[in-house]
C-alpha positions in Angstrom: 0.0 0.0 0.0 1.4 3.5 -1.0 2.2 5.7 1.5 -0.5 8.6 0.2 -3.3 5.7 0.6 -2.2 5.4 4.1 -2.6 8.7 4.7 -6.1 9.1 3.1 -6.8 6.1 5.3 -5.9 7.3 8.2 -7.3 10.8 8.3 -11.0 9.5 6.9 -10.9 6.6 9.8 -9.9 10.1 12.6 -12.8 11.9 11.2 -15.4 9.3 11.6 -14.1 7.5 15.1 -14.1 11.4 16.7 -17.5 11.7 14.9 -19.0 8.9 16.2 -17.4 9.1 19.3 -18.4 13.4 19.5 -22.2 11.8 19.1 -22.5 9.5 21.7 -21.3 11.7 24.2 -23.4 14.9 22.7 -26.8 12.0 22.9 -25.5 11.3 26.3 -25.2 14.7 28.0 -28.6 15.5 26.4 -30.3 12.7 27.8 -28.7 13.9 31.1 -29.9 17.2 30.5 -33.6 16.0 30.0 -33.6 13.8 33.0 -32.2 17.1 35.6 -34.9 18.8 33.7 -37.9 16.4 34.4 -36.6 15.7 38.1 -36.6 20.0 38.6 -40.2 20.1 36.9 -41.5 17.3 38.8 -40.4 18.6 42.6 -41.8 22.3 41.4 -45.5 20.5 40.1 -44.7 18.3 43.6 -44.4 21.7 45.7 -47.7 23.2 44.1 -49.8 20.7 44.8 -49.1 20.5 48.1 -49.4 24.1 48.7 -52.9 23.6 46.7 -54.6 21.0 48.6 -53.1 22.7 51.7 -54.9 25.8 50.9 -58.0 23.4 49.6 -58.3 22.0 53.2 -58.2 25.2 55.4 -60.6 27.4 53.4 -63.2 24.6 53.5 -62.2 24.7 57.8 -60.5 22.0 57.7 -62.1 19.2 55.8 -61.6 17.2 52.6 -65.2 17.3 51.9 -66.3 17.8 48.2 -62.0 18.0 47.0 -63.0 15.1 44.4 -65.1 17.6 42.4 -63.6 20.8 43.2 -59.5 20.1 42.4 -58.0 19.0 39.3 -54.4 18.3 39.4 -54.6 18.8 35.6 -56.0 20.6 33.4 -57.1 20.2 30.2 -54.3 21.7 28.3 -51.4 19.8 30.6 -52.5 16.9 28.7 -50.1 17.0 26.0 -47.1 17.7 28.8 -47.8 15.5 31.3 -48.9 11.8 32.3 -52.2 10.6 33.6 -50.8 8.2 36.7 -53.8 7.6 39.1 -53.6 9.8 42.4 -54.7 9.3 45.5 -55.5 11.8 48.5 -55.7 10.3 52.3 -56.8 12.3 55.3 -55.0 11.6 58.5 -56.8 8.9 58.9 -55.3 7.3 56.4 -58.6 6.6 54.6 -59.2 7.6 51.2 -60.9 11.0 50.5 -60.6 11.4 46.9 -59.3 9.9 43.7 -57.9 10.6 40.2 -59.5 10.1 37.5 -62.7 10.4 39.3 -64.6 6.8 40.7 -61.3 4.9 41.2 -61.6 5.5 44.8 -62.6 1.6 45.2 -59.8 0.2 43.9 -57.2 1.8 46.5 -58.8 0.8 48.9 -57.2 -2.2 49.9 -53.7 -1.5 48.4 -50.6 -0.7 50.4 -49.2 2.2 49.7 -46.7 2.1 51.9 -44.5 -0.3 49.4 -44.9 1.7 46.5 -44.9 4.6 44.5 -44.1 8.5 46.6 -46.1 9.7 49.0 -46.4 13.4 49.7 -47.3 15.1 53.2 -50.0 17.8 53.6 -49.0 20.0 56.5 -51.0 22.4 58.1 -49.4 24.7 60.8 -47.0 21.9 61.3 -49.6 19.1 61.6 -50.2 16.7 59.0 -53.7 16.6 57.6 -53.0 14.3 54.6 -51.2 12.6 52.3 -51.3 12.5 48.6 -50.1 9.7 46.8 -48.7 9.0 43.1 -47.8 5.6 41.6 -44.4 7.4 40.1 -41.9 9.5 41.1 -42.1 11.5 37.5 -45.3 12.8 35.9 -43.4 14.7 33.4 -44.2 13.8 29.5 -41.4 14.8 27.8 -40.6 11.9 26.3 -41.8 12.6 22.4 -39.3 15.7 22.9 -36.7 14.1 23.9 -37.1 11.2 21.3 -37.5 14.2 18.8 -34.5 16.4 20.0 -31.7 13.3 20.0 -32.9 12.3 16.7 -32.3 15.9 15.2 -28.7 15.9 16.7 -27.9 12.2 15.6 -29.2 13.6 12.0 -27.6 16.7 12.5 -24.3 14.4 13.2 -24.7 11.9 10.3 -24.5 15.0 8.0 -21.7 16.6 9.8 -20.3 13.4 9.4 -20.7 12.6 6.2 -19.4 16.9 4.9 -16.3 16.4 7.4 -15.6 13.5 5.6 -15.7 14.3 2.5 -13.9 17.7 3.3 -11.2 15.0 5.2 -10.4 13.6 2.4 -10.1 16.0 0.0 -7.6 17.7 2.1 -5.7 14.6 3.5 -5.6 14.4 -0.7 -4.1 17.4 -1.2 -1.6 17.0 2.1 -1.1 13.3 1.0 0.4 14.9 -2.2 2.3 17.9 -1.1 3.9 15.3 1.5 4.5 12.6 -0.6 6.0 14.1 -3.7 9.2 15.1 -2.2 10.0 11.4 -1.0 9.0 10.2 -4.2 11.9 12.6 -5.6 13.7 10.9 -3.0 13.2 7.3 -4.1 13.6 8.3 -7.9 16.8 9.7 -6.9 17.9 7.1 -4.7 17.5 5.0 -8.0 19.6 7.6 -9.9 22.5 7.9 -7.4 22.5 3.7 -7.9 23.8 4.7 -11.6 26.6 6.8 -9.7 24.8 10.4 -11.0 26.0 12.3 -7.8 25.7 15.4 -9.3 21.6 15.1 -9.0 20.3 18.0 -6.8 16.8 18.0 -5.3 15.0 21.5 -4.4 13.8 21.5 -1.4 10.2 22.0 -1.2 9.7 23.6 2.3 11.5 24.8 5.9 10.2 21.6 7.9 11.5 18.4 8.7 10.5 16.8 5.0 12.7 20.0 3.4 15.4 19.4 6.1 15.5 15.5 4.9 15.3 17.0 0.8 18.7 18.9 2.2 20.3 16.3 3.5 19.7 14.4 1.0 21.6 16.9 -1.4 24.8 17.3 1.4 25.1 13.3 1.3 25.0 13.6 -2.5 27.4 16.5 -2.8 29.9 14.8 -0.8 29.5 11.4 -2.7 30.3 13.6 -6.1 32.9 14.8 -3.7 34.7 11.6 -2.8 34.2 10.1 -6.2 36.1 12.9 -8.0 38.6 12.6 -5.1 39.1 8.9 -6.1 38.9 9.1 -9.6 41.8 12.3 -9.5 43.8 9.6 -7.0 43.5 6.8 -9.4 44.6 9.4 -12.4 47.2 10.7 -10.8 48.9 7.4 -9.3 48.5 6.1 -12.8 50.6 8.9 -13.9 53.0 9.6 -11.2 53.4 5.7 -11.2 54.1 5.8 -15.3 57.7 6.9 -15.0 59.3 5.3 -12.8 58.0 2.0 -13.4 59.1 2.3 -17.0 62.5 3.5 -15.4 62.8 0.4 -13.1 61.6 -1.5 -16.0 64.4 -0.5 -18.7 66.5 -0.7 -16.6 65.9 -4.2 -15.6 65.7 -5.2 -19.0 68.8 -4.3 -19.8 70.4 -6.1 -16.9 68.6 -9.1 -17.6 69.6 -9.0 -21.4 73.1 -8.2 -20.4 73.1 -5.1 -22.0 74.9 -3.3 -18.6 76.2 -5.3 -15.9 74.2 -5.8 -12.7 76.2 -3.3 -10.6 76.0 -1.4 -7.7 76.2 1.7 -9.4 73.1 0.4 -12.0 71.1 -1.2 -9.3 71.4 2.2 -6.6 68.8 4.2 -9.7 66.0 1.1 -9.2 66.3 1.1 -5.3 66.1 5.1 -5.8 62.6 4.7 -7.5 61.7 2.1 -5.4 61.9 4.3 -2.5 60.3 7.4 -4.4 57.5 5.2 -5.3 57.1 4.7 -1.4 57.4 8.0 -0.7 54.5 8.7 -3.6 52.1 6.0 -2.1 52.7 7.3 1.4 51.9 11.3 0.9 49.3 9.9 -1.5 47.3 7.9 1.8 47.9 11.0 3.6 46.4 12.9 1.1 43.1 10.8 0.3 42.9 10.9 4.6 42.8 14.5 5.0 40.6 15.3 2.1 38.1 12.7 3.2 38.1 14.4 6.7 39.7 11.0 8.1 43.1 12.6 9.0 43.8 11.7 13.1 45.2 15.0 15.2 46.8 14.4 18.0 46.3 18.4 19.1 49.0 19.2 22.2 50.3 22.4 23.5 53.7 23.0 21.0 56.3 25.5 21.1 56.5 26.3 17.3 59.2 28.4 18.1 61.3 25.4 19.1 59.6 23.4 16.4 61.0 25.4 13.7 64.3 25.8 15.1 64.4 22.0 15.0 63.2 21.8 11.3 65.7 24.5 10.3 68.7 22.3 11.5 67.5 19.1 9.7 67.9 21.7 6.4 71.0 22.8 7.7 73.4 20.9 5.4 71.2 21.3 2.3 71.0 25.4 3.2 75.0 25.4 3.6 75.8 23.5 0.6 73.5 26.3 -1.5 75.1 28.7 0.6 71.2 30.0 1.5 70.9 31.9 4.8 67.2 31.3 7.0 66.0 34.2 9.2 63.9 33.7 11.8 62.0 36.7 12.6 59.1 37.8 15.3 57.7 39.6 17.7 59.5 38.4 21.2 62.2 36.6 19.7 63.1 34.9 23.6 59.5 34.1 24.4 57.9 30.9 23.4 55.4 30.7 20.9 52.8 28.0 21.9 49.7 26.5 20.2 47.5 23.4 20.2 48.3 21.8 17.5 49.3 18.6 16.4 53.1 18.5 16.2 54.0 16.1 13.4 51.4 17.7 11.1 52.5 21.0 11.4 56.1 19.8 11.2 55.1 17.9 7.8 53.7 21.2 6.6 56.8 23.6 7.3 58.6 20.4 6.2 56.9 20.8 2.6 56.7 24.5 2.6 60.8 24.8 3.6 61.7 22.0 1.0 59.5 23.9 -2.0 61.3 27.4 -0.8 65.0 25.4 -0.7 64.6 24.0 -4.5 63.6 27.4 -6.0 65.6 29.7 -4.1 68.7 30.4 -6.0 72.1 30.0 -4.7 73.8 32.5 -1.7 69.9 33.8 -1.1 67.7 34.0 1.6 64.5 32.7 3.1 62.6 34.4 6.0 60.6 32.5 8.6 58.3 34.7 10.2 55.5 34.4 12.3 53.0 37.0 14.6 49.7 36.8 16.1 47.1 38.4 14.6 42.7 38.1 14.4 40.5 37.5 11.2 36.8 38.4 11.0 36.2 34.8 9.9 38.3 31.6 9.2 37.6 31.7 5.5 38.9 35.1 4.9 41.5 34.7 2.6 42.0 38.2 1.5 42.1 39.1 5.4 45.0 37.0 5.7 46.9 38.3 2.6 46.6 42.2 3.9 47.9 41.0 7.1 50.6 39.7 5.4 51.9 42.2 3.3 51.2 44.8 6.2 53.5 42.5 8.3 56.2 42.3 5.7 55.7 46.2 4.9 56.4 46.3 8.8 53.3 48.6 8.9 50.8 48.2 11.4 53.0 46.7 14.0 50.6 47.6 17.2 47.5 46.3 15.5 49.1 42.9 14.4 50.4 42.6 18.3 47.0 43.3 19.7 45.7 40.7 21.5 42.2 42.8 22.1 41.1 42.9 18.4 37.6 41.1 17.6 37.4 38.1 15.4 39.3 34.9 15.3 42.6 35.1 17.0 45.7 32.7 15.5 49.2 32.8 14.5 50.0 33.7 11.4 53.6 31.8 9.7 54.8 33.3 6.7 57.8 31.6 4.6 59.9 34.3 2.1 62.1 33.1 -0.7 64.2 35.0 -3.0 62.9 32.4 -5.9 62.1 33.5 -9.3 58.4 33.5 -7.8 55.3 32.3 -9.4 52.7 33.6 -12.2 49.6 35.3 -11.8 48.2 32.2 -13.6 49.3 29.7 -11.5 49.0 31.4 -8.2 45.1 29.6 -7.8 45.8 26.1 -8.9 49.2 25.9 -6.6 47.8 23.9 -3.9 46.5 21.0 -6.6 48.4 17.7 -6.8 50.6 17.5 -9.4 50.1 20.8 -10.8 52.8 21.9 -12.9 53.7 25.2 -13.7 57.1 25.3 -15.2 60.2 23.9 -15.8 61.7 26.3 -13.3 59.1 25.2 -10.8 59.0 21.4 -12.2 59.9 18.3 -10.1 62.8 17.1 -11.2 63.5 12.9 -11.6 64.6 11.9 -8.2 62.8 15.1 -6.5 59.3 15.0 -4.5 56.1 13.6 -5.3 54.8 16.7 -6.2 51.9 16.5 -3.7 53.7 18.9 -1.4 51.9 21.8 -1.5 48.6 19.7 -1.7 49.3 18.1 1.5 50.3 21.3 3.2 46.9 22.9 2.3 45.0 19.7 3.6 47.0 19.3 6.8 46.5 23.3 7.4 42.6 22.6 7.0 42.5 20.2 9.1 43.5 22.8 12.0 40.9 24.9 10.8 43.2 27.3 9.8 44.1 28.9 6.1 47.2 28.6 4.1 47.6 31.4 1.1 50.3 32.2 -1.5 51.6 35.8 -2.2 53.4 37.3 -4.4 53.5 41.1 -3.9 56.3 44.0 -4.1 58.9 42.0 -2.2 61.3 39.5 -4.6 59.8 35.6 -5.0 57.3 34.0 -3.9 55.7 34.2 0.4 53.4 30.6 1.9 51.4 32.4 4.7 49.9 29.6 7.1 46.9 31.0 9.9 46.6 28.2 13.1 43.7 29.5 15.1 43.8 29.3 18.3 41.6 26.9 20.5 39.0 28.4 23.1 40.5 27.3 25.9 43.8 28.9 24.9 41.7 32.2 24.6 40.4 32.0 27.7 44.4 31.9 29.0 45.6 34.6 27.3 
C-alpha cells in the first residue's frame, strides 16, 4: 500500500471515530440534561400541589369534603405535557378522601401504599392533615421531545459526518500529495544515485523536517560527487605519477637481464632510488586521500612552534650550507615561546613541505625568511584578510594592531615563509595547492625530487587545523606561503 493511501486512510478513519465518538457523548449529555430537567419540573409541580390541597383544606375549615369535584391536578391543556398516573388523597386517617381520575376510589382501597410509589405530606401549621399519593416519582411527558431532539442531533451528526468526511479527504488528498511528492523525488533519486549520477540536486520544497531531509539528501550527494572525483583524480594521478618510474625500473631491468649493462651497484642504486620514491609517492598519497576525506587523526597538544622550527631548520642545515642559502627567523618576542595546540608532526610535515618547496627554488647564496606574529580575522575563510595582514607584516606597517591581542574576530598565529625564488605567475598562483600541478620547468619536479603533492598536503593538513594557508606574491622579490593556526577556546580563555 502506497504511502498517500495510508494517509487518506488514516485521516477518513480520525474523522469518523471522533464523529462517532463526538455523538454518543453529545446524545449522552442530552439525555442527562432532560432527565435534571424532568426531576426540577417534577419537585416544582410536587411543591404546588401540596401548597394547593393545603390551601384546599383550610378554606373549606379543615375538611376534605367535596375535594373530588372541586381540584383538578390537571387541566385540560397539561395533557399534551404531562402523564395521567392515578392519584390518590388520604386524610390523617389514612382513609381515602378522593381519587384521580374520578370513581377509582374503590380500587385503592385495599392496596398498600406504603410499598410503593411517593407519598407526599400535607402539613397544616405543622400538623399533618394528609397525604397525597402517586404511583411514580415522574409525571413529566417529555418523552416525544426528547425522542424528537436526540434524533435531530444524531441527523444533525450523520450530516456533519458525512461533509467532514468528505472535506477530510479532500484535504488529507491534497496533504497526501504535497507530503509525498518530495520522498518520491527521494526514491527516484535514490535509483539515480544507484547509476553513480552524484551530481543530482533536489530543491527543497519547504522549511520543515520533509525539506530538512530534501537537504540532507543533497549534502550526502554532494559529498558522494565529492569523494568520487577525489578517487577518480587519486587513481589518475597514481596512474601517472606511477608511469615513470615504473618504466624507469623496467628498462633498466631489462637491460640487466639481457646483459646489456652489468648488474652493478652503481646500475642497481637508480631502481632502489625509484623504489623508495614510489614509497614515498604511495605514502603522501594515503595521507592525502585521509585529509581530504576528513579522516586525517590529530593528535592536538600544547607545542612550542618556536622550538619546532628551530628544529626543522637544522634538519635543512646541510642542504642550506651547501647552497650557501641563509634562513631568518623573525618575530615579535624573539626569547619568548610561541605555543599553540596543535598537532606537532602535522605542522612539522607542513613547514617540512613549505621549507623543501622554498629550498629548491631559491637560487644559490639567497635567503629565506621564517616569520610568524599573532594576529585576528573576521572569519576563518577570509583569505583576503590573511593576505593584507601579510603584506602589512612584511611592509612592517601596522606593528601595534598585528600585536593586539584585544582585536575582535578569530585570534591565531600567522607563519609566513619568504624566498628570493624567481616567484610564481599570476596564472598559476590559484591552482598551486593542486596535486601534481605543474607550472614550469623552473618550478618542475625534477627525476629523483618530491612527489609533487607537497603543496597539496600542506593545504589539507593546514585545514585540518581549521586554519588557512595562502600564497603571495607582492612588491617584495619571489614568492611568500602564509599559514593562519587558530587558536583553540580554551587557549583564549588563558591569554
Amino acid at each position: 500500500m502506497k504511502l498517500r493511501t495510508k494517509i487518506l486512510l488514516s485521516s477518513f478513519l480520525i474523522i469518523v471515530t471522533l464523529s462517532f465518538v463526538f455523538l454518543i457523548i453529545s446524545m449522552s449529555t442530552t439525555n442527562t440534561v432532560f432527565e435534571r430537567y424532568e426531576k426540577m419540573v417534577q419537585h416544582h409541580i410536587d411543591d404546588q400541589m401540596q401548597k394547593t390541597l393545603a390551601h384546599y383544606y383550610v378554606a373549606n375549615n379543615g375538611s376534605w369534603r367535596g375535594v373530588q369535584q372541586q381540584f383538578m391536578p390537571f387541566s385540560p391543556r397539561d395533557r399534551g405535557n404531562y402523564r395521567r398516573p392515578a392519584m390518590v388523597l388520604f386524610d390523617h386517617n389514612e382513609e381515602v378522601v378522593a381519587a384521580w381520575p374520578r370513581g377509582t376510589e374503590e380500587r385503592w382501597a385495599d392496596v398498600d401504599f406504603k410499598t410503593f410509589g411517593l407519598t407526599l405530606p400535607i402539613e397544616v401549621e405543622d400538623k399533618v392533615v394528609g397525604t397525597l399519593w402517586l404511583p411514580s416519582q415522574n409525571i413529566m411527558n417529555l418523552d416525544g421531545i426528547k425522542v424528537k431532539v436526540l434524533s435531530t442531533i444524531m441527523a444533525s451528526f450523520l450530516f456533519a459526518i458525512l461533509i467532514s468526511s468528505l472535506l477530510a479527504f479532500a484535504i488529507s488528498f491534497l496533504l497526501a500529495n504535497r507530503l509525498t511528492r518530495p520522498l518520491h523525488q527521494l526514491a527516484v533519486a535514490t535509483e539515480q544515485i544507484k547509476q553513480r549520477h552524484f551530481d543530482l540536486r533536489l530543491p527543497i520544497p519547504s522549511q520543515d523536517e520533509v525539506g530538512k531531509v530534501v537537504q540532507a539528501f543533497n549534502e550526502m550527494n554532494e559529498e558522494l560527487q565529492r569523494s568520487e572525483q577525489v578517487r577518480k583524480n587519486m587513481l589518475a594521478d597514481v596512474a601517472h605519477e606511477l608511469r615513470t618510474p615504473l618504466t624507469v625500473m623496467q628498462g633498466q631491468l631489462e637491460s640487466i637481464q639481457q646483459g646489456l649493462i652489468p648488474a652493478t651497484v652503481e646500475n642497481i642504486l637508480p631502481i632502489n632510488d625509484e623504489v623508495i620514491r614510489l614509497n614515498r609517492l604511495i605514502d603522501d598519497l594515503r595521507q592525502l586521500t585521509l585529509a581530504e576525506s576528513g579522516a586525517l587523526p590529530l593528535r592536538k597538544i600544547k607545542t612550542n612552534l618556536r622550538e619546532r622550527i628551530n628544529q626543522i631548520i637544522d634538519i635543512f642545515s646541510v642542504e642550506f650550507e651547501i647552497k650557501g642559502l641563509t634562513v631568518e627567523l623573525e618575530s615579535p618576542q624573539e626569547k619568548e615561546p610561541v605555543s599553540l595546540t596543535v598537532d606537532p608532526d602535522r605542522i612539522t610535515q607542513v613547514m617540512v613541505n613549505l621549507l623543501s618547496n622554498a629550498l629548491e627554488h631559491s637560487p644559490p647564496k639567497s635567503k629565506i625568511t621564517i616569520t610568524f606574529f599573532w594576529t585576528s580575522l573576521p572569519n576563518l575563510q577570509d583569505q583576503q584578510a590573511l593576505e593584507k595582514k601579510v603584506q602589512k607584516w612584511l611592509r612592517k606597517e601596522s606593528m601595534e594592531e598585528n600585536q593586539s591581542s584585544s582585536m575582535a574576530g578569530h585570534k591565531g598565529l600567522v607563519i609566513a615563509i619568504v624566498d628570493e625564488g624567481p616567484g610564481i605567475e599570476d596564472d598559476h598562483l590559484p591552482h598551486i595547492f593542486d596535486r601534481f600541478y605543474r607550472c614550469d620547468s623552473s618550478r618542475g619536479r625534477q627525476r629523483g625530487g618530491g612527489s609533487g603533492l607537497g603543496l597539496a598536503i600542506a593545504k589539507e593538513f593546514v585545514l585540518a587545523h581549521q586554519g588557512m594557508i595562502t600564497v603571495l606574491k607582492g612588491e617584495y622579490k619571489g614568492t611568500c606561503f602564509a599559514i593562519f593556526l587558530p587558536q583553540l577556546e580554551e587557549e583564549l580563555g588563558k591569554s
